[in-house]
C-alpha positions as CSV (number, residue, x, y, z in Angstrom):
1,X,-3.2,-80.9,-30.3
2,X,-4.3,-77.3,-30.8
3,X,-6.8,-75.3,-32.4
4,X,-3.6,-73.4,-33.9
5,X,-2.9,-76.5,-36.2
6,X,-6.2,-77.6,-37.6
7,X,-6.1,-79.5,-41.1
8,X,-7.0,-76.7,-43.1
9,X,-4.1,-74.2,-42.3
10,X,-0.9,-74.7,-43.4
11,X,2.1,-74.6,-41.1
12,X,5.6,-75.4,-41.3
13,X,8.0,-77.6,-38.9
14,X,10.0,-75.0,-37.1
15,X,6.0,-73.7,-35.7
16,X,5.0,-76.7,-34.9
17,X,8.4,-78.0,-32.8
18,X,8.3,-74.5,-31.0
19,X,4.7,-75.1,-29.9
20,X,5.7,-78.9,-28.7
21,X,8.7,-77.8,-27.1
22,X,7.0,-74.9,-25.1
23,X,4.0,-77.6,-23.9
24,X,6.9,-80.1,-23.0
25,X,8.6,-77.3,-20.5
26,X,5.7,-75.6,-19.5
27,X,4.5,-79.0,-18.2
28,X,8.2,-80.0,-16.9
29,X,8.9,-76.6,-14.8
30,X,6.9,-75.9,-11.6
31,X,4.8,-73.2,-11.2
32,X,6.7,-69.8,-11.1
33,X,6.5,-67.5,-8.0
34,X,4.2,-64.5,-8.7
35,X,7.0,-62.3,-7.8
36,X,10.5,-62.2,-8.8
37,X,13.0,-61.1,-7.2
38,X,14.9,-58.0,-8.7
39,X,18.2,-59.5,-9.5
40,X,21.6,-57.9,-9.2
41,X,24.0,-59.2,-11.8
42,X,23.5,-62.0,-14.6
43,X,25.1,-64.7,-12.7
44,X,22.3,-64.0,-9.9
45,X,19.8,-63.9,-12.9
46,X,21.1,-67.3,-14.5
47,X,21.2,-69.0,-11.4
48,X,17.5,-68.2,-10.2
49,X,16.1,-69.1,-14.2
50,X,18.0,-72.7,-13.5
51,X,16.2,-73.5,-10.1
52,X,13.1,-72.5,-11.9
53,X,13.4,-74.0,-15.5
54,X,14.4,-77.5,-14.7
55,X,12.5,-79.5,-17.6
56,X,14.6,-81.4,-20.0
57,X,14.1,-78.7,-22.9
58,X,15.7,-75.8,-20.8
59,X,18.8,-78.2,-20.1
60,X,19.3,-78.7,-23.6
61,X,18.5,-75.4,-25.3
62,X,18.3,-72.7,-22.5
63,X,21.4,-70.1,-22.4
64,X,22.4,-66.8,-21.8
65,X,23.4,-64.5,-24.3
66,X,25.8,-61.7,-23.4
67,X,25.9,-58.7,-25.7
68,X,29.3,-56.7,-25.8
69,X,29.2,-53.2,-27.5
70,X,33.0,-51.2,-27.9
71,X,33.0,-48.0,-28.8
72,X,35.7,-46.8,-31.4
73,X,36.1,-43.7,-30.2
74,X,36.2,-43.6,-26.8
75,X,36.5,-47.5,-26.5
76,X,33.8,-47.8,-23.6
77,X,32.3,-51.0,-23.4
78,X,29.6,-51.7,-22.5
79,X,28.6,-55.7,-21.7
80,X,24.5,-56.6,-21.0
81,X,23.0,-60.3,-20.2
């Protein structure tokens, strides 16, 4: 494993799955370009993290959260990705 879970420290399941899980995908997905593209809307955003994230753990836990603020007076909203 890792220096970061030697016998003498104590650590918990949740750390230790996160660091498996990031080692499983970073091995999975290809090497990322050195420069990404600026991206126009979310769907253009989603859609370029899917070509490039392709390892099993990113098809079972990767998503997009979308944030929605209304406001009471006015009742602008305001939606980000």
């Amino acid at each position: 494993m890792n220096d970061r879970f030697s016998k003498l420290q104590q650590h918990d399941c949740h750390e230790f799955i996160r660091y498996y899980l990031e080692q499983v995908q970073d091995e999975q997905n290809p090497i990322p370009a050195k420069k990404q593209p600026i991206m126009k809307n979310s769907e253009e955003a989603w859609s370029y993290y899917l070509n490039s994230h392709t390892s099993i753990v990113d098809l079972l836990f990767a998503g997009q959260l979308t944030n929605l603020v209304k406001c009471s007076g006015c009742e602008n909203v305001t939606l980000t990705h």
